[in-house]
C-alpha positions as CSV (number, residue, x, y, z in Angstrom):
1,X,-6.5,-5.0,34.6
2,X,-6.9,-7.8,32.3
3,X,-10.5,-7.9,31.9
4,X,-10.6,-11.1,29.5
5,X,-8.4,-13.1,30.8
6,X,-9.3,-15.9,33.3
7,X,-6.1,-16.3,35.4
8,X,-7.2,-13.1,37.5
9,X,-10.9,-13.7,37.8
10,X,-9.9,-14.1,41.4
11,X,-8.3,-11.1,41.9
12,X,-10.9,-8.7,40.6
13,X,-9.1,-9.0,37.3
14,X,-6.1,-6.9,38.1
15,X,-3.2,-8.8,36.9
16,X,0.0,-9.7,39.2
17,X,2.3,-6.7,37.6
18,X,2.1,-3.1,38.5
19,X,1.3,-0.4,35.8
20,X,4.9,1.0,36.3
21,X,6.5,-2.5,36.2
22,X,4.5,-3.5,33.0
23,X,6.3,-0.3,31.5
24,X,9.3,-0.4,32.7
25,X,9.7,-4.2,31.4
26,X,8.4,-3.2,27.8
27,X,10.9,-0.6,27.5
28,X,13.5,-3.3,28.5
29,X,12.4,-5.9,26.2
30,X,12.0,-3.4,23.2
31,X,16.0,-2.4,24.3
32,X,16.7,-6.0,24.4
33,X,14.9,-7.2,21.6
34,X,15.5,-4.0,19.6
35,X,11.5,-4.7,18.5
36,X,8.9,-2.8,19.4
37,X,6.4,-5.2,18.3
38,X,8.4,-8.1,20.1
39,X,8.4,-6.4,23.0
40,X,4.3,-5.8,23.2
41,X,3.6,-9.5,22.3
42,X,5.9,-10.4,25.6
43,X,3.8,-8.1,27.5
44,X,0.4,-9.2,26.6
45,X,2.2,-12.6,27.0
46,X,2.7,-11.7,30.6
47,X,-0.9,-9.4,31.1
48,X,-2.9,-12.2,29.1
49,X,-3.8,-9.4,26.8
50,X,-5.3,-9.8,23.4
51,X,-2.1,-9.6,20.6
52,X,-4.0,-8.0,17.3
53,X,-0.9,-7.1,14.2
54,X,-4.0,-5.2,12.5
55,X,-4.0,-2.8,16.1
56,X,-0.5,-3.0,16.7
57,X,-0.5,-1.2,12.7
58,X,-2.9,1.3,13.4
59,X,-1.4,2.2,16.9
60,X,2.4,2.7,15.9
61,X,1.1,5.2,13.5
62,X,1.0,7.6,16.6
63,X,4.3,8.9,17.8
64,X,2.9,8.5,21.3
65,X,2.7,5.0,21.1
66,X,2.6,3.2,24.1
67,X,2.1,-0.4,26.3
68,X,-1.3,1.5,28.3
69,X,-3.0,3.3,24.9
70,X,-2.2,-0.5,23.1
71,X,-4.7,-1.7,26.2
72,X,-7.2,0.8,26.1
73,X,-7.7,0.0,22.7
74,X,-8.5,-3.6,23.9
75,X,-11.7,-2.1,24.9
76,X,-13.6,-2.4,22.0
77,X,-16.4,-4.5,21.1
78,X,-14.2,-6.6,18.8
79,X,-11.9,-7.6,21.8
80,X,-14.5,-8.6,23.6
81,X,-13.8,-12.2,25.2
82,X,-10.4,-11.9,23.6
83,X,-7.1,-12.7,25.4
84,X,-3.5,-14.1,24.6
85,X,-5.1,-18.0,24.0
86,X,-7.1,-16.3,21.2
87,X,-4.1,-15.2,19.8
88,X,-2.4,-18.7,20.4
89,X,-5.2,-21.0,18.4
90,X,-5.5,-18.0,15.5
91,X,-1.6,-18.9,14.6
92,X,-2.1,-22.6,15.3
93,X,-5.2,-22.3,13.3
94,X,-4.1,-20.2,10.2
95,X,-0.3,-19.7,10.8
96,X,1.8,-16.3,11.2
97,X,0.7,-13.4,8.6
98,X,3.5,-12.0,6.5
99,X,4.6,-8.3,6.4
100,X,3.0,-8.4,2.7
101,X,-0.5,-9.8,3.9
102,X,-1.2,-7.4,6.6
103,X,0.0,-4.6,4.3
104,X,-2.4,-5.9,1.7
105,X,-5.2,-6.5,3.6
106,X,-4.7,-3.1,5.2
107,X,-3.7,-1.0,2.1
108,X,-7.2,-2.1,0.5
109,X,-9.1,0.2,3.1
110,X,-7.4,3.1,1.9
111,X,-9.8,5.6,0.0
112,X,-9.9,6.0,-3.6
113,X,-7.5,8.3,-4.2
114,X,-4.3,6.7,-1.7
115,X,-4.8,3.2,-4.0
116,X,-4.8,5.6,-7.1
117,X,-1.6,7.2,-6.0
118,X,-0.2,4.2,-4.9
119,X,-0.8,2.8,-8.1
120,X,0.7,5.2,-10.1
121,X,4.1,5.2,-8.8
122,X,3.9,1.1,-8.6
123,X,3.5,1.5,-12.6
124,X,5.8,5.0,-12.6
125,X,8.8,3.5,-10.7
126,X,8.3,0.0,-11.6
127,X,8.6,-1.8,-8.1
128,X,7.6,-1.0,-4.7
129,X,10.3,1.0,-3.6
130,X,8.8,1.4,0.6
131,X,8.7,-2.3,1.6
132,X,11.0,-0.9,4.9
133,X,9.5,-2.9,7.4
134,X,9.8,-0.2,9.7
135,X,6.8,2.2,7.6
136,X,3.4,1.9,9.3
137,X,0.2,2.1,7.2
138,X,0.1,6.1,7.6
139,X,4.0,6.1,6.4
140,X,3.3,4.2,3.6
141,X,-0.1,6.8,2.6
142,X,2.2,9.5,3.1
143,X,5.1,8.2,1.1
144,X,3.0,6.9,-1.8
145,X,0.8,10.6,-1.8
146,X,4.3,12.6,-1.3
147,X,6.1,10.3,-4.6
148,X,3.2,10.8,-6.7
149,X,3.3,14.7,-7.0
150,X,7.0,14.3,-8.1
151,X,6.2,12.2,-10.4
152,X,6.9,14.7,-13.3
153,X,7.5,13.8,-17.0
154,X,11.3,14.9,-16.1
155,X,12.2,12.2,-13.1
156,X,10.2,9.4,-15.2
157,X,12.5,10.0,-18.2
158,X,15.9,10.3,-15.8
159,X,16.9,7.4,-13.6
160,X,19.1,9.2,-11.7
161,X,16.4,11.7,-10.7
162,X,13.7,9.0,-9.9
163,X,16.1,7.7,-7.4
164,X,16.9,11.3,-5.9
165,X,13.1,11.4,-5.6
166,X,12.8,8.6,-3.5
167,X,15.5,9.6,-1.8
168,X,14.2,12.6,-0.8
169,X,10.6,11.7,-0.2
170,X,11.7,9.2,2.5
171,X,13.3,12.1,4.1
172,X,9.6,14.4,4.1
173,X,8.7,11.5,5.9
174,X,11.5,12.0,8.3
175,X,10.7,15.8,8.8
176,X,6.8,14.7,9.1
177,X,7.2,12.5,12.2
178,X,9.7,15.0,14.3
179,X,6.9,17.5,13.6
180,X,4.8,15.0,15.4
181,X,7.0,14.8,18.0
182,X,7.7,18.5,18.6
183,X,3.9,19.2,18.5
184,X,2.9,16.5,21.2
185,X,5.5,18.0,23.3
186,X,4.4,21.4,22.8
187,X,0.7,19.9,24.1
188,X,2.5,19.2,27.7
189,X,1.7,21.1,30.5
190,X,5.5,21.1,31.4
191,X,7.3,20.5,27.8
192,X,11.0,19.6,27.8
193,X,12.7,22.7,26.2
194,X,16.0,20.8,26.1
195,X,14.1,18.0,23.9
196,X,12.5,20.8,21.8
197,X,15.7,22.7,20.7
198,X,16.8,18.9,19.9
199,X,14.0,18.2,17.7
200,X,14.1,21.7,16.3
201,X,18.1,21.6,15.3
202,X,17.1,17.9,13.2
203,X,14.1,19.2,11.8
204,X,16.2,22.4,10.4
205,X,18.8,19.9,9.1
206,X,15.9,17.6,7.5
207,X,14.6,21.0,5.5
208,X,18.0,22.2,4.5
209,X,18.8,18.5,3.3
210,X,15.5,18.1,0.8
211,X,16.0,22.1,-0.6
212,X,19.4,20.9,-1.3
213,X,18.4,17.9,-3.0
214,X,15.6,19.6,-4.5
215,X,17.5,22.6,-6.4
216,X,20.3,20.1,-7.1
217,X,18.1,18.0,-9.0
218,X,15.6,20.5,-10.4
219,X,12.8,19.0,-8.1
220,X,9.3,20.3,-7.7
221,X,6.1,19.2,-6.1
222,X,3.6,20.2,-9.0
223,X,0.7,18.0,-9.8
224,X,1.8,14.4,-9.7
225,X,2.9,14.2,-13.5
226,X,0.0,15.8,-14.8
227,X,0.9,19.8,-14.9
228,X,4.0,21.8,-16.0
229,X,6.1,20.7,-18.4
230,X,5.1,17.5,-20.7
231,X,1.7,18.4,-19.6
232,X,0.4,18.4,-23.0
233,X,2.2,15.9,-25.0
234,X,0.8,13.4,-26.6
235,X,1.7,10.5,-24.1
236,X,0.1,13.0,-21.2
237,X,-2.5,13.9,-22.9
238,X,-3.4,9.9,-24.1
239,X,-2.8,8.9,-20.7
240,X,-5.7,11.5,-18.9
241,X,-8.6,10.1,-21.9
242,X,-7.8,6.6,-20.6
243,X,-8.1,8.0,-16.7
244,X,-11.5,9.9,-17.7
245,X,-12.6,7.0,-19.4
246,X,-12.5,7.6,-23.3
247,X,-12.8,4.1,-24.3
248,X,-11.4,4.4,-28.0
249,X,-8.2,5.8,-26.6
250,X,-7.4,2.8,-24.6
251,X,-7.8,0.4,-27.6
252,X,-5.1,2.7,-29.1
253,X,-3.1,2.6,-26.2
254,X,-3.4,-1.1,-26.2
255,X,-2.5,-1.5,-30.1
256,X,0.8,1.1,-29.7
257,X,1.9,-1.1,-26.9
258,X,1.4,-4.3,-28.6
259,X,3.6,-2.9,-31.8
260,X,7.4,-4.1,-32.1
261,X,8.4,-0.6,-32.1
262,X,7.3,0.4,-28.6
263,X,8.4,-3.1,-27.3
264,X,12.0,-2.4,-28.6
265,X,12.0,1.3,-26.7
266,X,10.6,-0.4,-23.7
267,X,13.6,-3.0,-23.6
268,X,15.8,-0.5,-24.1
269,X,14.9,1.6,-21.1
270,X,14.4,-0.8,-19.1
271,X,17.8,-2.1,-19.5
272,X,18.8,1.3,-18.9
273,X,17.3,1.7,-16.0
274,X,18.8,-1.7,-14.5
275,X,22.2,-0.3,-15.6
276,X,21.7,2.9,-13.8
277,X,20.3,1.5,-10.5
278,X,23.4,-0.9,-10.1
279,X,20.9,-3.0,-8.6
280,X,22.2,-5.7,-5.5
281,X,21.6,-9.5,-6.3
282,X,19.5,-9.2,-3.0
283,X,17.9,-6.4,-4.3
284,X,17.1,-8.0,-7.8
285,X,16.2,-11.4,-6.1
286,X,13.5,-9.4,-4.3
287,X,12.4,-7.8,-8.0
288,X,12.0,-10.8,-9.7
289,X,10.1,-13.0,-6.9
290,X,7.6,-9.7,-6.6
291,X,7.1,-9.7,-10.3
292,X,6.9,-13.5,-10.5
293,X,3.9,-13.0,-8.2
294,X,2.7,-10.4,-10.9
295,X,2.8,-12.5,-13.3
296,X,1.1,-15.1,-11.8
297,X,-2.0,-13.0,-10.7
298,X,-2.0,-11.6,-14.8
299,X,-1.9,-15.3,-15.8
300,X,-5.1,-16.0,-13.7
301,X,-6.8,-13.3,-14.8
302,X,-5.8,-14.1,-18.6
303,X,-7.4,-17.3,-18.0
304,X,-10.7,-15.9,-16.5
305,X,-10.9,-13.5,-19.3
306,X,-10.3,-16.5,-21.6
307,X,-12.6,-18.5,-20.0
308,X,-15.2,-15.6,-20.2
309,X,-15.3,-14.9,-23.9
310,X,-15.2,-18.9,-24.7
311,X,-18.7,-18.6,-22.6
312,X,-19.7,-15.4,-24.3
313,X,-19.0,-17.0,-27.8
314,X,-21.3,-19.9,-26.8
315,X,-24.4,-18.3,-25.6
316,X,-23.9,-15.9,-28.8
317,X,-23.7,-19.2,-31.1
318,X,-26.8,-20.3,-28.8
319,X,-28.4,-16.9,-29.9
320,X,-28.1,-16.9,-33.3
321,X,-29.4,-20.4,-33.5
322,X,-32.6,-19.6,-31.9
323,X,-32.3,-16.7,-33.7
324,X,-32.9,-19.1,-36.9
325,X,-35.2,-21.3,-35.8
326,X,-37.3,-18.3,-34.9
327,X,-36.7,-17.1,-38.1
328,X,-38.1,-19.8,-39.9
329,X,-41.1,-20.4,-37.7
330,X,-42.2,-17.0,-38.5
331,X,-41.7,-17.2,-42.0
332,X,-44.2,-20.7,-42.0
333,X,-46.3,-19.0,-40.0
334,X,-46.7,-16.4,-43.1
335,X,-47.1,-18.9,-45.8
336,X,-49.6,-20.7,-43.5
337,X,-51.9,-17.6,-43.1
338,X,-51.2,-16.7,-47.3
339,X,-52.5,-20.6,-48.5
340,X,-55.3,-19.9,-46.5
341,X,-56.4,-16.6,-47.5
């Protein structure tokens, strides 16, 4: 049924292709197309169905996605009235949204502590190193949560162990969705033992791949940079006062970083680092137009902040004056009352 749409208002709103067809031709357009989400916007092309990126995001997120539980989801509230001309005008109106928009706009609903952990391996690593299309919103909680508790003194200090890292994490990921798969096929009334033993043999593969990597590399999981070893030197130990908000530590932190000393360090790792990573000309194109657009958004806020204290130094000039002149009144208003006693 295509409840919204008003090509079938004449046919009790059942559209003009079978459940089983509608299926069987989005599994031949995703084979064609080799897009899953290419494939779903031909099919509510063809059903008149609502197209939504935001639900498309939040649906893939189940390994069980499907064409039916995308429609079911049309249900809500929010879809009401809502069919494929909706989704026409919105990109006529306000154009296609990039990969990096939805992920923003998405990525900002995540609790406190996802954006925290996110954060901290943004600054830890540097760059955004999931931007694979093919991670869903969950993935990219997961990866970001997963990174963060490696995120020891050790890998930050060793290149070649912050990429084994993220290496490796992207592979937890890989074990996490075939235990998705194995458990929704264990929730069948009939599940396909052949298909089980298949996604058993990978996931003992997956597990036998990351201990490897793990013991290779001297990896643990132990409490994302802020336990075990470096736990109390003086960079850890700085860096948890500014987190719990010990204000005279940060102007500290600011004045270290400021100094030519720390700036020449900093210069020297980082070129380190880029030596290390034998980084693509892709790869580095993609670096430098991400932290253009970092720069840019500091620059504005530079200039609000700016633009702030200029303000503040005004209504504190604008203060003192009256200040004055208050001053001065009271003091005539002494002299007044003495002549006349």
């Amino acid at each position: 049924m295509s409840k919204t749409s008003p090509l079938y208002t004449a046919n009790e709103l059942y559209t003009s292709i079978c459940f089983d067809c509608a299926n069987e031709l989005f599994e031949e357009n995703k084979y064609k197309y080799k897009d899953e989400k290419i494939a779903l916007i031909i099919m509510c092309h063809y059903l008149d169905l609502f197209f939504s990126d935001e639900l498309y995001e939040k649906t893939r997120d189940n390994a069980n996605f499907s064409l039916g539980n995308y429609a079911k989801l049309l249900n809500g509230q929010q879809y009401k009235a809502k069919n494929f001309t909706t989704y026409l005008v919105t990109i006529l109106k306000d154009g296609l949204k990039t990969i990096d928009e939805m992920r923003e706009n998405e990525e900002a609903k995540w609790s406190a502590s996802d954006l925290k952990n996110k954060t901290y391996v943004l600054q830890s690593v540097g760059y955004d190193c999931f931007t694979d299309e093919g991670y869903t919103d969950g993935n990219r909680k997961f990866l970001f949560n997963t990174m963060a508790d490696y995120l020891t003194d050790d890998v930050l200090e060793d290149p070649h162990k912050m990429q084994r890292v993220i290496s490796l994490v992207k592979t937890t990921l890989q074990l996490d969705s075939i235990d998705k798969l194995i458990n929704i096929e264990l929730r069948k009334k009939i599940p396909d033992n052949t298909l089980i033993k298949s996604l058993t043999d990978i996931k003992d593969k997956l597990e036998r791949t990351i201990n490897s990597s793990a013991s290779e590399n001297g990896l643990s999981a132990k409490g994302s940079g802020k336990g075990g070893r470096g736990s109390t030197t003086l960079t850890n130990i700085m860096k948890e006062m500014g987190e719990n908000g010990f204000e005279e530590i940060k102007v500290n932190l600011v004045d270290i970083k400021l100094s030519k000393s720390y700036q020449e360090i900093a210069a020297d790792n980082a070129k380190a680092l880029f030596d290390e990573l034998n980084i693509t000309s892709d790869e580095y194109a993609h670096m430098v137009a991400v932290q253009s657009q970092e720069m840019i958004t500091l620059q504005d806020k530079i200039m609000k902040l700016e633009e702030s204290v200029r303000l503040q130094k005004i209504e504190i000039k604008s203060l003192k004056t009256e200040n004055e002149n208050l001053k001065i009144e009271l003091e005539g208003d002494i002299d007044g009352d003495n002549h006349n006693k």
